[in-house]
C-alpha positions in Angstrom: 105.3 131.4 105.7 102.0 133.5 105.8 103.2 134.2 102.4 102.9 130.5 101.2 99.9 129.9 103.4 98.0 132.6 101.4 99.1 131.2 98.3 97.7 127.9 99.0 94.4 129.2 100.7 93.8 130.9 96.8 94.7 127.9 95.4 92.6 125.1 97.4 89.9 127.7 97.0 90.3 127.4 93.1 90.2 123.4 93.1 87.1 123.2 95.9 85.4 124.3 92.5 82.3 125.2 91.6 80.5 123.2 93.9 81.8 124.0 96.7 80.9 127.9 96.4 77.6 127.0 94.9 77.6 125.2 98.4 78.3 128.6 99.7 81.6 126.7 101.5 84.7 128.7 102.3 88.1 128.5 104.1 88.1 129.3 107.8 91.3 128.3 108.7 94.7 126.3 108.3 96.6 123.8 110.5 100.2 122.4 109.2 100.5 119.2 109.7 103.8 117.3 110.3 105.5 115.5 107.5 107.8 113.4 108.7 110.9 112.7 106.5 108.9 114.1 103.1 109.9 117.6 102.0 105.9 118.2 100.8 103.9 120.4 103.2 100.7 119.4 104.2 98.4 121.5 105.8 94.7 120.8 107.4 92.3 123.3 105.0 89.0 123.8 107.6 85.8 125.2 105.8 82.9 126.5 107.4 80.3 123.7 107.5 82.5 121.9 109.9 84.3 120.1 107.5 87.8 119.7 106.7 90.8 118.9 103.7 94.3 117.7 103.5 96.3 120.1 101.0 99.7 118.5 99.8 101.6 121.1 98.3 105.1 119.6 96.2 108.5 121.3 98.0 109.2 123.3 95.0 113.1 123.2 95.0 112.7 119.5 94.1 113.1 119.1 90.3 110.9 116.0 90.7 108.3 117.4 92.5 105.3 117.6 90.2 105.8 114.2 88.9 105.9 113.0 92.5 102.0 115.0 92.6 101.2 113.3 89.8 101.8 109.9 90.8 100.3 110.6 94.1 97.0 111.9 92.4 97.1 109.0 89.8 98.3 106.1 92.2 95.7 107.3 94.3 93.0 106.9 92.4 93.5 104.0 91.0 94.0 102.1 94.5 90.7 104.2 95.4 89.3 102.6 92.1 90.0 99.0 93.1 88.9 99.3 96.9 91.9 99.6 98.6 90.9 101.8 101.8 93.5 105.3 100.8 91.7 108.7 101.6 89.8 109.8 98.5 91.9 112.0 96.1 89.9 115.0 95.7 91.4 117.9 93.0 94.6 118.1 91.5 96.2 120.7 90.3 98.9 119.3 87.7 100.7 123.0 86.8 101.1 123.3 91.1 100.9 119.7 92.5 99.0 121.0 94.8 96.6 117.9 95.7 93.4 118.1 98.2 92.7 114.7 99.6 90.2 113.7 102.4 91.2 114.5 106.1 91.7 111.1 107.8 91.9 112.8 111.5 95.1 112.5 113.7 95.6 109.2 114.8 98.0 106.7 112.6 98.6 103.1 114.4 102.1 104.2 115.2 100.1 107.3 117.2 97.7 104.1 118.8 100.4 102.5 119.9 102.8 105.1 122.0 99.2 105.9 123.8 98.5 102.2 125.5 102.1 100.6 125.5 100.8 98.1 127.9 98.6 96.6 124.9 98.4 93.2 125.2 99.5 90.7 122.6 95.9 89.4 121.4 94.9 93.0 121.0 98.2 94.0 118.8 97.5 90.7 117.0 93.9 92.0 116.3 95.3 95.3 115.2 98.0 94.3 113.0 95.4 90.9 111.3 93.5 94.4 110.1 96.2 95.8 108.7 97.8 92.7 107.1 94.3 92.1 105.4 94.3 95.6 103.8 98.1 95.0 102.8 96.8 91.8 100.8 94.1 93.3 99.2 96.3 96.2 98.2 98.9 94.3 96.6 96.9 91.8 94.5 94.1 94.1 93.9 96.6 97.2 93.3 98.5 95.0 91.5 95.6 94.6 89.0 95.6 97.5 85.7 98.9 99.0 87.5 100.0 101.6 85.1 104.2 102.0 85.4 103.9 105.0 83.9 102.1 106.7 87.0 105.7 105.8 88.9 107.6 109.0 89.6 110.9 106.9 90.2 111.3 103.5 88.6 108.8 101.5 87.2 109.2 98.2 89.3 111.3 96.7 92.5 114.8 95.1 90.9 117.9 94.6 91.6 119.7 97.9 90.3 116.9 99.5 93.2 118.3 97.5 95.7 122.0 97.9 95.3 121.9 101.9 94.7 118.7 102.9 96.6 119.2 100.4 99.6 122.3 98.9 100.4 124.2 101.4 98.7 121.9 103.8 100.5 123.1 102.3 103.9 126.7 101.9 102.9 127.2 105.9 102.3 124.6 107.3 104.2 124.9 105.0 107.8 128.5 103.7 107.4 130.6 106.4 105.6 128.4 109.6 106.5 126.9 108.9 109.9 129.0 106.5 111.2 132.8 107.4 109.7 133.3 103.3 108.8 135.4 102.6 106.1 134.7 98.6 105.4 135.9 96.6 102.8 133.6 97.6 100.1 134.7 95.1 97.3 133.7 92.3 99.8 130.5 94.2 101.3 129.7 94.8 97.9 129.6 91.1 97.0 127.9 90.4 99.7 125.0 93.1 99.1 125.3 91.7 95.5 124.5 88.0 96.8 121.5 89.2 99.1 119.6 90.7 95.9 120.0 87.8 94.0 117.7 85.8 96.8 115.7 88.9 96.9 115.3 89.4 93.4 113.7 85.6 92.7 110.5 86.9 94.2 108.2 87.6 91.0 107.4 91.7 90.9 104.0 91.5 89.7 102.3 93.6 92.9 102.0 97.3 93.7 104.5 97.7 96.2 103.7 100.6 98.9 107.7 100.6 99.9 107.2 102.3 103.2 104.2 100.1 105.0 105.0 101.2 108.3 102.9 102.4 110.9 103.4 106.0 110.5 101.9 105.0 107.4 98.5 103.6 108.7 95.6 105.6 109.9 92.3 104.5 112.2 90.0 106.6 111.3 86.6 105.7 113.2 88.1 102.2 113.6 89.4 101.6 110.0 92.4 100.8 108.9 93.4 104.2 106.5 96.8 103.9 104.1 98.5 107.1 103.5 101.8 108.1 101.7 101.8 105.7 98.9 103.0 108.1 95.9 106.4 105.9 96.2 104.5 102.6 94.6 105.8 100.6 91.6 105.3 96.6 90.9 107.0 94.6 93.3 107.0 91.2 95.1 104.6 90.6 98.0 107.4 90.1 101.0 108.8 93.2 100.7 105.4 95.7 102.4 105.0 92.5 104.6 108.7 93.1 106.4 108.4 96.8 106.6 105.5 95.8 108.4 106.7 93.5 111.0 110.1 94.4 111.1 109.2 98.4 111.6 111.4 100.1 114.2 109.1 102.2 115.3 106.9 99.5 117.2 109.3 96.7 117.5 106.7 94.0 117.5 107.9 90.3 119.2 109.3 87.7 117.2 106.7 85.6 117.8 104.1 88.1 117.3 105.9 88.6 113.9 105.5 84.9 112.9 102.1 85.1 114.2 101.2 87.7 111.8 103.5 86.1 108.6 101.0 83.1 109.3 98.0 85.4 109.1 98.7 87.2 106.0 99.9 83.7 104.0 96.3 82.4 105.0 95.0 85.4 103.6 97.1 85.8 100.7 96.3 82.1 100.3 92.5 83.3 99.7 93.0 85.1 96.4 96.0 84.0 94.6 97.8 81.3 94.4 101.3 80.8 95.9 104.0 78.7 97.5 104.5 79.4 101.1 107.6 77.8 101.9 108.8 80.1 98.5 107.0 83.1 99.9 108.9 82.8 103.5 112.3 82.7 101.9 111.9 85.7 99.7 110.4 87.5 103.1 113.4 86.8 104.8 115.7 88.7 102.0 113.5 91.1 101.2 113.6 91.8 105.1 117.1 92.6 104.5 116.6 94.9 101.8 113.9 96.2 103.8 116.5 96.7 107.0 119.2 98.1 104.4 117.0 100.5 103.0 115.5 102.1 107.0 119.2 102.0 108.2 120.1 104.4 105.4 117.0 106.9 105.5 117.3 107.2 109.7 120.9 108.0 109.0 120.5 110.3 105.9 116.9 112.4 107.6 118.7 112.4 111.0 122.1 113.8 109.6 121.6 115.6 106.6 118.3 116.8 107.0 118.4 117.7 110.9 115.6 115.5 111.4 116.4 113.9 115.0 112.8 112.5 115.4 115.0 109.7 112.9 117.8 108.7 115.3 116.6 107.1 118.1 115.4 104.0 115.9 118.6 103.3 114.1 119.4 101.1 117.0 116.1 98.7 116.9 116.8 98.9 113.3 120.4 98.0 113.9 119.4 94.7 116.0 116.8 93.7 113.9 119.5 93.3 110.7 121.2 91.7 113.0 118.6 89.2 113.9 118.0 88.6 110.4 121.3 88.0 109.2 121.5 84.9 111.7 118.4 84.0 110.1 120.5 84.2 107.0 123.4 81.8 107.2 125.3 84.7 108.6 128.5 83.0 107.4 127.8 83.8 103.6 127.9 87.6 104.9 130.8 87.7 107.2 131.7 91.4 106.1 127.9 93.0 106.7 127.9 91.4 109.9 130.8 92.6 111.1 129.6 96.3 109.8 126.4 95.8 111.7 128.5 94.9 114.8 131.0 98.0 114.5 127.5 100.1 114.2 126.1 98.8 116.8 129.4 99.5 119.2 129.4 102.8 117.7 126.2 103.9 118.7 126.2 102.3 121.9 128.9 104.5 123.0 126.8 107.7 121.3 123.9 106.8 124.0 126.2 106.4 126.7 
């Protein structure tokens, strides 16, 4: 490890440039900084005027690593470009993918959160009308000049994404690997086939985040800060909403949720036009996708990759798809809600 650390103290040294020694600025120190379920390191790069840098260095044993720094660097300057509050991208260097980006401090809204649980529901609503108003802006105005060709995986949000990356995700990864189900995949597989279709209707023209959570969010000195959005592509508009409201790691009230969908229509409303009775339906599938998509990454970063931070959320998410699926006209998915209801026994009896 002091190994690597020395490496990237020469390197972030190379990209502060020019200026920066002219400054007469140097490295005093390095913090890592936890990533989560991403397999980059990040580490906190202190200089001696009291300043400091994020360095995001690319987990090398990933053959799709430097085009994942690329579209970080190139995503990120573009949403920079168009006003969407991301921290400023600052060097890039494209034969390392090591990246230096502006230090947003410590505290994400997730982090806000765990520290006053008794927050009251006119001060979450306040928090999270913040954070839907950025998420509007970012789509529409992210949306704007998008280039596909930044993407590191696919281009747009269709339905070959949802049936391999996301229910096909939580079939193998929750229900085969994690859980030891063996359902009836011809019927689930019609059924996952049938909830794309209603999710695919939405039109794609957006940038899509595709994991707007609130580990995802920063305040920094009050404002609302997006981080971690080298995963964008086109997509439709529900989607970033329902990883929003439906994230497992708050497990924000229904009604606060509707509160909320009400907010961000009014302000979608402001700059581009749309119908909201369409724009609830496609939230409500895309929600599924959404819940499809979480229930597979808890599974896959808690099993696979040892990461039990992951596990304790697979229940809320679990209940929540559950939720939704009533929403749903349950009856057209008979097979998926039995699976959620065999998952939901199972883990019930892991916590007991």
């Amino acid at each position: 490890m002091e190994e690597k650390k020395n490496q990237i103290v020469d390197m972030v040294d190379h990209l502060l440039g020019l200026q920066a020694r002219r400054n007469g600025l140097r490295i005093t120190g390095m913090e890592l900084l936890c990533g989560d379920g991403s397999q980059r390191l990040f580490y906190r790069v202190f200089l001696d005027d009291q300043s400091s840098v994020v360095a995001v260095l690319p987990n090398r044993d990933n053959p799709l690593s430097l085009a994942e720094a690329g579209s970080a660097w190139h995503i990120g300057r573009h949403l920079r470009r168009v006003g969407v509050p991301v921290p400023e991208p600052l060097a890039f260097a494209g034969e390392t993918g090591l990246i230096l980006f502006e230090d947003l401090g410590d505290i994400r809204l997730y982090d806000l959160l765990q520290q006053d649980e008794d927050l009251g529901e006119d001060r979450l609503f306040g928090l999270y009308r913040d954070v839907v108003r950025e998420l509007v802006r970012m789509q529409v105005k992210g949306g704007e000049g998008f280039d596909a060709s930044w993407c590191w995986q696919t281009p747009v949000y269709d339905r070959a994404l949802m049936l391999e990356r996301e229910s096909g995700y939580f079939l193998q990864a929750l229900c085969h690997d994690f859980f030891g189900l063996e359902p009836d995949t011809g019927t689930l597989n019609r059924e996952f086939g049938l909830i794309a279709e209603m999710a695919g209707k939405a039109p794609a023209g957006f940038f899509l985040h595709r994991d707007f959570q609130s580990r995802n969010i920063m305040i920094t000195d009050g404002a609302i800060r997006i981080i971690d959005f080298q995963g964008g592509r086109l997509g439709p508009l529900g989607y970033d909403l329902a990883s929003l409201l439906i994230d497992p790691y708050v497990c924000l009230s229904k009604e606060l949720q509707e509160a909320l969908l009400d907010e961000y229509l009014s302000e979608l409303l402001k700059q581009v036009k749309y119908d909201p009775h369409a724009l609830r339906e496609e939230y409500l599938y895309l929600s599924l996708q959404r819940n499809l998509q979480i229930l597979g990454a808890f599974a896959f970063l808690g099993k696979q990759r040892g990461k039990s931070f992951f596990l304790p959320f697979i229940q809320p998410a679990l209940l929540s798809i559950r939720e939704l699926l009533r929403k749903a006209e349950s009856a057209q998915y008979p097979v998926l809600v039995g699976v959620i209801d065999s998952c939901l026994e199972k883990i019930g009896n892991k916590t007991t």
